[in-house]
Backbone as CSV, one residue per row, in Angstrom:
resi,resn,N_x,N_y,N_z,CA_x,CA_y,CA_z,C_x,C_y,C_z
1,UNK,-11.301,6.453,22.931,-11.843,5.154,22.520,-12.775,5.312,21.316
2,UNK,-13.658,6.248,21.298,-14.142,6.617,19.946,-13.481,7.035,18.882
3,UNK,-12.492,7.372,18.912,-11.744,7.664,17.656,-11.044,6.362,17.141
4,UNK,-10.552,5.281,18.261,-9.998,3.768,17.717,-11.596,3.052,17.203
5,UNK,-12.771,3.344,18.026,-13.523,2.645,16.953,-14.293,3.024,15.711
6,UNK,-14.038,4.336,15.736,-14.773,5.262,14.454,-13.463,4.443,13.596
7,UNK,-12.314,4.077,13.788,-11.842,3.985,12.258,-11.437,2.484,12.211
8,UNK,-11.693,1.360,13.625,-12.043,0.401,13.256,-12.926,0.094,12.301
9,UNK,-14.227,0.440,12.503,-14.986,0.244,11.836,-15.029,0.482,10.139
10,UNK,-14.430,1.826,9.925,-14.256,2.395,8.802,-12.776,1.087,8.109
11,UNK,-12.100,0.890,8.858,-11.077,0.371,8.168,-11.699,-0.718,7.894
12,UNK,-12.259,-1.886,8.656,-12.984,-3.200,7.890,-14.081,-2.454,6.925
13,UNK,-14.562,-1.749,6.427,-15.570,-1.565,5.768,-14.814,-1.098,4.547
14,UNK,-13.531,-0.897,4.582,-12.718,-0.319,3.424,-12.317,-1.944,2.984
15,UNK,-11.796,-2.523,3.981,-11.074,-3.462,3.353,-12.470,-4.792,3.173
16,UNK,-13.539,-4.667,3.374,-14.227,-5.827,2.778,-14.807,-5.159,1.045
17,UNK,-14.696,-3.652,1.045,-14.961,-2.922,-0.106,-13.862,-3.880,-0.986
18,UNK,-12.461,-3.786,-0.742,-11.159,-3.489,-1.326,-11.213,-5.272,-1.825
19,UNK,-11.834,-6.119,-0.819,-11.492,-6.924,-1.155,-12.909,-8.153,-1.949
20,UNK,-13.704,-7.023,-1.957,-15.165,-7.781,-2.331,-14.830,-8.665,-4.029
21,UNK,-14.431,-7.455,-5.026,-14.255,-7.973,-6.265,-13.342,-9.639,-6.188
22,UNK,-11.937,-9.434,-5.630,-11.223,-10.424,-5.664,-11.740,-12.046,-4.882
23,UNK,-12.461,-11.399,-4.160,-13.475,-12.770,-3.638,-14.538,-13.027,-4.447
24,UNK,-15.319,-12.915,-5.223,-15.905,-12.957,-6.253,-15.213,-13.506,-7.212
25,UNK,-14.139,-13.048,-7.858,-13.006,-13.552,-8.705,-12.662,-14.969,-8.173
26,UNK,-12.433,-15.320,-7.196,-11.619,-16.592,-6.249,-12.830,-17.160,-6.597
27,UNK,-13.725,-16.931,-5.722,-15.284,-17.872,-5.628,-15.675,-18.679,-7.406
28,UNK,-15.337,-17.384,-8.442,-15.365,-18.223,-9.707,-14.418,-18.917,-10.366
29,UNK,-12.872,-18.700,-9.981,-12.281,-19.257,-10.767,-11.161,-20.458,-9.981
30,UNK,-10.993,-19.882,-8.517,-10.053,-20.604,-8.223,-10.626,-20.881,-6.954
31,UNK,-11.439,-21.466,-6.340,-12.538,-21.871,-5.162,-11.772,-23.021,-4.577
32,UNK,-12.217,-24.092,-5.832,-11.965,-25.498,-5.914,-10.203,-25.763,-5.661
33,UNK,-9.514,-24.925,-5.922,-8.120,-25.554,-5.985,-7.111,-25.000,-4.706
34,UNK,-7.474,-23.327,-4.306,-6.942,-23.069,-3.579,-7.895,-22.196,-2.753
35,UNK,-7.356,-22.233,-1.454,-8.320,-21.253,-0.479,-8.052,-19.782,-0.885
36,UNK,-8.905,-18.499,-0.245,-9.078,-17.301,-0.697,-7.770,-16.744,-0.120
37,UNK,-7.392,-17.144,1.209,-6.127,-15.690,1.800,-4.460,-16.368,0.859
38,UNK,-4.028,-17.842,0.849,-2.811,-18.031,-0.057,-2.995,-17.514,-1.722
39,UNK,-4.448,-17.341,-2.069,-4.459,-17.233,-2.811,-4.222,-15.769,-3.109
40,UNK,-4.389,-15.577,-1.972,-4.269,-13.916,-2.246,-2.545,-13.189,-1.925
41,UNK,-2.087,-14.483,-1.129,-0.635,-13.911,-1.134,-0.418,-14.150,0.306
42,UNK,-1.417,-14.368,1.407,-1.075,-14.372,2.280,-0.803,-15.278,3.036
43,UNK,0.690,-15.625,2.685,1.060,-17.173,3.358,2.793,-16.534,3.315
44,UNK,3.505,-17.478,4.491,4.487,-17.709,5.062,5.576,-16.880,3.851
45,UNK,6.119,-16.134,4.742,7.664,-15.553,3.749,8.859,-16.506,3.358
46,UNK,9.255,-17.218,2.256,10.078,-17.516,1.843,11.093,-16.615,0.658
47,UNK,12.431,-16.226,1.900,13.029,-15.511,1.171,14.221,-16.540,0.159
48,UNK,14.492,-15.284,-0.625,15.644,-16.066,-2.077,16.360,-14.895,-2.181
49,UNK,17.501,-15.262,-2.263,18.696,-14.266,-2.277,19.127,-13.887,-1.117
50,UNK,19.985,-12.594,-1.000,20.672,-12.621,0.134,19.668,-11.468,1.025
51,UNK,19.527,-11.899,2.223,18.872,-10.849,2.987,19.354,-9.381,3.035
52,UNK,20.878,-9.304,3.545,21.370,-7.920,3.406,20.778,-7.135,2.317
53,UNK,21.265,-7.752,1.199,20.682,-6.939,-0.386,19.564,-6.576,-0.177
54,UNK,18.367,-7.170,0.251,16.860,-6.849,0.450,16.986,-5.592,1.780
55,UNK,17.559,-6.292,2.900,16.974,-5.365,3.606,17.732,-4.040,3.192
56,UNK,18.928,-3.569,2.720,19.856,-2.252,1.868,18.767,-1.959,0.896
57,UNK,17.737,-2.663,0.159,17.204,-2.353,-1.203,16.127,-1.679,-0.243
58,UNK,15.397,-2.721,0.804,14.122,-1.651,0.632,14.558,-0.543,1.416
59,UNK,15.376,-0.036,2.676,15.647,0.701,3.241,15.689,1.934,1.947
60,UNK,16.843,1.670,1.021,17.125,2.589,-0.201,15.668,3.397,-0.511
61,UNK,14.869,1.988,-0.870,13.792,2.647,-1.590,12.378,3.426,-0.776
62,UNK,12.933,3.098,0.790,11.658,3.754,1.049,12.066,4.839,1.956
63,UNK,13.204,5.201,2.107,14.094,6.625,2.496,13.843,7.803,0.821
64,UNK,14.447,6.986,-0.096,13.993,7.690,-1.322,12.634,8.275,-1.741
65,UNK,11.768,7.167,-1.376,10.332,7.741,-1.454,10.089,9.025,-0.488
66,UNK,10.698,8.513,1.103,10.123,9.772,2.028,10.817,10.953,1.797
67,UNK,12.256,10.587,1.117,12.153,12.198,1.122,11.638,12.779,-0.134
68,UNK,11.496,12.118,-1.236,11.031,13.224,-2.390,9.595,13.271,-2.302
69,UNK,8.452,12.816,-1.491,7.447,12.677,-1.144,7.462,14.033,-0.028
70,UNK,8.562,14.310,0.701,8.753,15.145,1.403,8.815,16.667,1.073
71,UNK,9.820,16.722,0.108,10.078,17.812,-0.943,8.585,18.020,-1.485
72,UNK,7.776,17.371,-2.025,6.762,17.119,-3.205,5.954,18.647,-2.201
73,UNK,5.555,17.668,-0.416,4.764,18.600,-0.406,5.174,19.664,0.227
74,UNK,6.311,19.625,0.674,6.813,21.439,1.004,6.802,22.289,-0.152
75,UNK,6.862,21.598,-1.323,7.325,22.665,-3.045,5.010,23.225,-2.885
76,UNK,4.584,22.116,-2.939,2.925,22.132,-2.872,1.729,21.915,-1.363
77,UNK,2.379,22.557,-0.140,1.893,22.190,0.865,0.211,22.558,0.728
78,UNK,-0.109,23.256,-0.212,-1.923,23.263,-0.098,-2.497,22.524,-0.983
79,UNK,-3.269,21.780,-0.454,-4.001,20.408,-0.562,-3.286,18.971,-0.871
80,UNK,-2.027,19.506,-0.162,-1.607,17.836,0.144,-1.708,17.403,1.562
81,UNK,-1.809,15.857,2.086,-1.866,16.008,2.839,-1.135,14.663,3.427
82,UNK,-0.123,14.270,4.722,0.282,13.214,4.426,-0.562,11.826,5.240
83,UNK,-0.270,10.622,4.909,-0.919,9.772,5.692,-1.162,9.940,7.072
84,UNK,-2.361,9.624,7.504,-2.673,9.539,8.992,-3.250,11.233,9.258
85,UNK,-2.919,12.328,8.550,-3.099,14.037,9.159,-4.562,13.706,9.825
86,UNK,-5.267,12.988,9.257,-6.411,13.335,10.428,-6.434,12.987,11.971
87,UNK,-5.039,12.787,12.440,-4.772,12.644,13.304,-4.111,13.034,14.359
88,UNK,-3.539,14.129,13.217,-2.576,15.537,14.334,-3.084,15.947,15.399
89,UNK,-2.419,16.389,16.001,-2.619,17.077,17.403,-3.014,16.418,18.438
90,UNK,-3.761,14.970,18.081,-4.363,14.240,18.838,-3.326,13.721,20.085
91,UNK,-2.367,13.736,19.809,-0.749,12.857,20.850,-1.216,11.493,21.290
92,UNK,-0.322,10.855,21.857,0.010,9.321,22.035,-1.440,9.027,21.843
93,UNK,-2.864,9.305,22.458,-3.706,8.507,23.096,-4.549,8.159,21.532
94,UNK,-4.389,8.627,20.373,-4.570,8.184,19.300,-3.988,7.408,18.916
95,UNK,-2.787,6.736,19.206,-1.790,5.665,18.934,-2.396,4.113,18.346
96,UNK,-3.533,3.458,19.341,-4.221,2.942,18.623,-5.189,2.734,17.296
97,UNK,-5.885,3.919,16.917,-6.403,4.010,16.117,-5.595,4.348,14.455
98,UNK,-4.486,4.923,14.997,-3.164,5.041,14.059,-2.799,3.910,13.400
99,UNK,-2.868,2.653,14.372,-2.073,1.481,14.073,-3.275,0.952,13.701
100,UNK,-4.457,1.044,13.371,-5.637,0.319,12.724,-5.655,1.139,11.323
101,UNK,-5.692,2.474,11.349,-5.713,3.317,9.739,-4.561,2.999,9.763
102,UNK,-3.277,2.636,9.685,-1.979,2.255,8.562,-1.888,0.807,8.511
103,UNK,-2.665,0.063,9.369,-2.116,-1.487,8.895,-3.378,-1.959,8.389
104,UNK,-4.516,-1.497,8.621,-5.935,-2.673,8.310,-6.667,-1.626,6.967
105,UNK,-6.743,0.264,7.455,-7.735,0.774,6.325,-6.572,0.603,5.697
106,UNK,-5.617,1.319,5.367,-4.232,1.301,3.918,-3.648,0.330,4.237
107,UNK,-2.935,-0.168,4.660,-2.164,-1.188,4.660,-2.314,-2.406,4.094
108,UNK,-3.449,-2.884,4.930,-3.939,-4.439,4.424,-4.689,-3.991,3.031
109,UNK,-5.478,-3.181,3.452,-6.702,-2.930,1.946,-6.359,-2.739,0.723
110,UNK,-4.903,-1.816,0.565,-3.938,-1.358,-0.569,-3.368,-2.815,-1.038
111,UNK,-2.650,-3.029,0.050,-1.727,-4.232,-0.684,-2.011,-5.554,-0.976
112,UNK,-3.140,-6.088,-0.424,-4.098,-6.998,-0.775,-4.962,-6.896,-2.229
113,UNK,-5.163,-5.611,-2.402,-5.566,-5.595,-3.900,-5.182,-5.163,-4.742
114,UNK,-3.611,-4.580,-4.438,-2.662,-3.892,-5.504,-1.837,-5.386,-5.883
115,UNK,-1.345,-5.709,-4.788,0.124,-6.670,-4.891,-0.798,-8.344,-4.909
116,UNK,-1.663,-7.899,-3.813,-2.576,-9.594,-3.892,-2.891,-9.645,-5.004
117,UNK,-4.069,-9.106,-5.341,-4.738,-9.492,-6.300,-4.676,-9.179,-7.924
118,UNK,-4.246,-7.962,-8.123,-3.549,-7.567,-9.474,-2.963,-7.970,-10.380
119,UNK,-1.802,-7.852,-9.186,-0.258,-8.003,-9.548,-0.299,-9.485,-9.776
120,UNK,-0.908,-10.658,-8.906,-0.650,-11.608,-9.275,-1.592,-12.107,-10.204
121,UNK,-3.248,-12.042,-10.488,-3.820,-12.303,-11.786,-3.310,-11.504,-13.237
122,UNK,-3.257,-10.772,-12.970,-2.270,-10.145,-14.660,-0.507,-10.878,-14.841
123,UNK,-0.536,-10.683,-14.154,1.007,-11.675,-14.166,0.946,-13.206,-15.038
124,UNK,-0.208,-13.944,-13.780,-0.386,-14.991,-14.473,-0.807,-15.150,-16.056
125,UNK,-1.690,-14.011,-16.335,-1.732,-14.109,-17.842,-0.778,-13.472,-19.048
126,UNK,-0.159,-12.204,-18.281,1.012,-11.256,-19.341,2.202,-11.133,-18.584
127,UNK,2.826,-11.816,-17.922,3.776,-11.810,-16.959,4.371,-11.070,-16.211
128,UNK,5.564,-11.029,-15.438,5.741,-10.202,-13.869,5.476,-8.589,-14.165
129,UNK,6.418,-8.734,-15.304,6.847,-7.043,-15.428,5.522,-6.209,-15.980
130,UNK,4.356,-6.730,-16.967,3.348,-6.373,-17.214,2.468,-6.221,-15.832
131,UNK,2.471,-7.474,-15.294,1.421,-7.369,-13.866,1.973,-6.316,-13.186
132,UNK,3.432,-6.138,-12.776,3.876,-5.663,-11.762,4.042,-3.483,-12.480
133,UNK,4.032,-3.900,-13.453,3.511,-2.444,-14.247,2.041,-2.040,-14.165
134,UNK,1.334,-2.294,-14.227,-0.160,-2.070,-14.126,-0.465,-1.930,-12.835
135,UNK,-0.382,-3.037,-11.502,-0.678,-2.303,-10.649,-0.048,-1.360,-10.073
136,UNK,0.937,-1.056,-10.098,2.005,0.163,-10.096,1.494,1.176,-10.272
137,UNK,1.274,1.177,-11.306,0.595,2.530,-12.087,-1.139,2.973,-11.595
138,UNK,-1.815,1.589,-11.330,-3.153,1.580,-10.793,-2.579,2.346,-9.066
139,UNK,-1.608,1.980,-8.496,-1.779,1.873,-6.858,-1.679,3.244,-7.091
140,UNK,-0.506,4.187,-7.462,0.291,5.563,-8.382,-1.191,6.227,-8.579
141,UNK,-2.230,6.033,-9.218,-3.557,7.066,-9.784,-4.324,7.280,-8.454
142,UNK,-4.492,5.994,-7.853,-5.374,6.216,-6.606,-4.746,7.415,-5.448
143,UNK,-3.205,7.417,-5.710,-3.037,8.318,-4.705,-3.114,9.914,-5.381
144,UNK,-2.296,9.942,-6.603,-1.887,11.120,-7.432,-3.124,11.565,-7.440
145,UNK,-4.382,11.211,-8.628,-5.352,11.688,-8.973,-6.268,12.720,-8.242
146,UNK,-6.308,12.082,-6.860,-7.049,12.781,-5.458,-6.353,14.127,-4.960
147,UNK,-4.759,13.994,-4.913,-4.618,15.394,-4.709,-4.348,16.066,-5.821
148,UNK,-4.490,15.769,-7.325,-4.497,16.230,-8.406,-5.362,17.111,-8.387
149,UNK,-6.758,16.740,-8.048,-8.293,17.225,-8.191,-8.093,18.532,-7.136
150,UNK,-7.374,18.254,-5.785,-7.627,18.581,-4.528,-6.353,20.360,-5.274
151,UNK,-5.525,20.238,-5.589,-4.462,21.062,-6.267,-4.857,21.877,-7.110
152,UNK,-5.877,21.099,-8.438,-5.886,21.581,-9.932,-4.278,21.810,-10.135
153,UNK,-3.386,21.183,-10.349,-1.651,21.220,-10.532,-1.375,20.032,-11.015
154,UNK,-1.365,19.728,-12.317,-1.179,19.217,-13.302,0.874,18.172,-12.373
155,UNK,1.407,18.724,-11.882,2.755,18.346,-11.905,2.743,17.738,-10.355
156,UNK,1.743,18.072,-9.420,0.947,17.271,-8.325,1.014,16.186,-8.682
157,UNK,-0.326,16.033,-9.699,-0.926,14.419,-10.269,0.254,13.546,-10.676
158,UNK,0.769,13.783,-11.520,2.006,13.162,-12.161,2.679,12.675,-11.534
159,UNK,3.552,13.599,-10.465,4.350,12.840,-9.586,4.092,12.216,-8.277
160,UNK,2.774,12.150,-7.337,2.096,11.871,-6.615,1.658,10.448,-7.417
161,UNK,1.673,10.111,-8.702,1.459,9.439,-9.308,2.737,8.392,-9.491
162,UNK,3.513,9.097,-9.924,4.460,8.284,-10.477,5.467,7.809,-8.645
163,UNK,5.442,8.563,-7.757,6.259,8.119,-6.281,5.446,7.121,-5.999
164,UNK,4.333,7.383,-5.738,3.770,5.921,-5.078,3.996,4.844,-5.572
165,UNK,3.582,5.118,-6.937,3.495,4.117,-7.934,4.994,3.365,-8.124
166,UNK,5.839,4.019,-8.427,7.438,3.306,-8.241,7.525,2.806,-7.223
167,UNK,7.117,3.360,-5.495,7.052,2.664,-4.296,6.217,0.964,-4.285
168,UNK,5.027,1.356,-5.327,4.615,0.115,-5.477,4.576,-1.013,-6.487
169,UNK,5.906,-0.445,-7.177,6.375,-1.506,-7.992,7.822,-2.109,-7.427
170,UNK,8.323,-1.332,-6.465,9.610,-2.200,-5.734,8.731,-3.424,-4.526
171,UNK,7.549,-2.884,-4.124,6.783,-3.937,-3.350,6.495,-4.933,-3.871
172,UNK,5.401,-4.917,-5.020,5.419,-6.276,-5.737,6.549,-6.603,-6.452
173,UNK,7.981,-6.033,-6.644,9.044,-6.839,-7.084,9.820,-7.894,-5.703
174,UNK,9.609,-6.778,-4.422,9.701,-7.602,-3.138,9.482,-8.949,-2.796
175,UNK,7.995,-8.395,-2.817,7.171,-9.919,-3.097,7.114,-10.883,-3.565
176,UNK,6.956,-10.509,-4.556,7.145,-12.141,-6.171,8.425,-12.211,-5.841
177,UNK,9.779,-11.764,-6.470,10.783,-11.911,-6.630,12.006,-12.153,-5.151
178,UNK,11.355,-11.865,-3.961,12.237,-12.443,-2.991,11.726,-12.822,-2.066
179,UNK,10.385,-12.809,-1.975,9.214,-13.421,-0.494,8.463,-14.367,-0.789
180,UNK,8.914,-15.336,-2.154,8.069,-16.179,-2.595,6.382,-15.704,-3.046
181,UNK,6.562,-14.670,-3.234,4.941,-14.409,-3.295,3.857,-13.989,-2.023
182,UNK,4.275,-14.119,-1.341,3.875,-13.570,-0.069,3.573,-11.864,0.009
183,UNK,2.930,-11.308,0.539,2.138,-9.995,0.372,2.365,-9.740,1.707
184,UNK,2.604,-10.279,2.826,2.983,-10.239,4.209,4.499,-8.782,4.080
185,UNK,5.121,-9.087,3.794,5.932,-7.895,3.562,5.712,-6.505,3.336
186,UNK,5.616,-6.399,2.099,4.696,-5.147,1.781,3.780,-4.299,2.309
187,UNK,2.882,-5.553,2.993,1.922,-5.085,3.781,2.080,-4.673,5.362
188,UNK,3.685,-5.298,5.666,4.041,-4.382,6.733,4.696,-3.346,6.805
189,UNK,5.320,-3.494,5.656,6.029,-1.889,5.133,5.548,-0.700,4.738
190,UNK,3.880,-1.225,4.529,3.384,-0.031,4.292,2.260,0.647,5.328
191,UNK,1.884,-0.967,6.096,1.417,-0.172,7.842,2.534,0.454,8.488
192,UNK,3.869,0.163,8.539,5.071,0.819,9.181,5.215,1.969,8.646
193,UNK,5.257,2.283,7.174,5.577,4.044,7.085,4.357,4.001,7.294
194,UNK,2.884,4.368,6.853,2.183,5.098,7.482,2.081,5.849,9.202
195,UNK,2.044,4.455,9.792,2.250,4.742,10.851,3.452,5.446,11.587
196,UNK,4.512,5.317,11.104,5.716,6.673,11.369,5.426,8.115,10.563
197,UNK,4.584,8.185,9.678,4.319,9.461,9.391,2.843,10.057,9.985
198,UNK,1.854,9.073,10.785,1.000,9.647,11.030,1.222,10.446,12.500
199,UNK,2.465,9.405,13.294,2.878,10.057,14.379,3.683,10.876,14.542
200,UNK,4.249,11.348,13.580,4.916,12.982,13.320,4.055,13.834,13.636
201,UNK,2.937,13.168,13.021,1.611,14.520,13.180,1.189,14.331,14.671
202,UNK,1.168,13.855,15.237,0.218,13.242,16.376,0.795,14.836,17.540
């Protein structure tokens, strides 16, 4: 029970971090017209196009990610480390606290201010492919950079950089382009792999 609330706690304290700027942002610019969570993406999935295609696309793309994410760190297994490891060995009775660090600390906190908030204020001013490039590349540094430092391996950073980062430019193409804008997706796709890779470790 202490380990589900050591990272309760830690996970709301990440995600009121994650989400402090963009409420600030809302509070000045868009208060008056729309509330803070649609504004942020989080409203009802309306899909466009054909479902099969989506659900074949993301399956594609997030089998592709796990395994060259896979490769990445067997080629570099010292100082990588994968989502959830602080949780190995622990077995089932960590299960809860698993499903709070992949859906509320990364999950909600990542994609709420990569795909929420980013992706859709840069968009609105330089459009999809600019927005949806930038936070890409922003979501891509936050992960690369850390085990860059953690490595000193120059070819770490880069591609730790560039996997996520492609992972999180098929999300916000998800999103905008077949969920109506909705962030609800993404954001379960990316509590769902975490959470299947933290319980490998478990």
């Amino acid at each position: 029970m202490g380990v589900v609330v050591s990272e309760l706690l830690g996970a709301v304290l990440q995600a009121i971090l994650f989400l402090l700027i963009p409420f600030l942002w809302w509070l000045m610019t868009a208060r008056k017209s729309e509330g803070f969570l649609p504004w942020m993406g989080f409203r009802k999935v309306h899909h466009t196009g054909r479902w099969l295609c989506t659900a074949l696309g993301t399956v594609l793309a997030v089998t592709a990610y796990g395994i060259l994410t896979s490769a990445l760190m067997a080629a570099y297994s010292d100082g990588i480390t994968a989502a959830g490891s602080s949780f190995a060995g622990m077995g089932m009775a960590a299960l809860p606290a698993v499903i709070v660090y992949s859906f509320i600390r990364t999950g909600f906190s990542e994609e709420f201010l990569f795909r929420g908030f980013l992706l859709k204020r840069i968009s609105r001013r330089w459009g999809f492919i600019v927005g949806n490039t930038v936070q890409a590349l922003l979501f891509g540094a936050l992960h690369g950079i850390p085990f860059g430092l953690a490595t000193h391996r120059i070819p770490v950073t880069v591609l730790l950089t560039l996997l996520p980062g492609a992972l999180g430019w098929y999300f916000g193409w998800l999103n905008e382009k077949r969920c109506g804008g909705s962030v609800v997706p993404s954001w379960l796709l990316h509590g769902l792999m975490n959470t299947v890779v933290a319980c490998l470790a478990l």
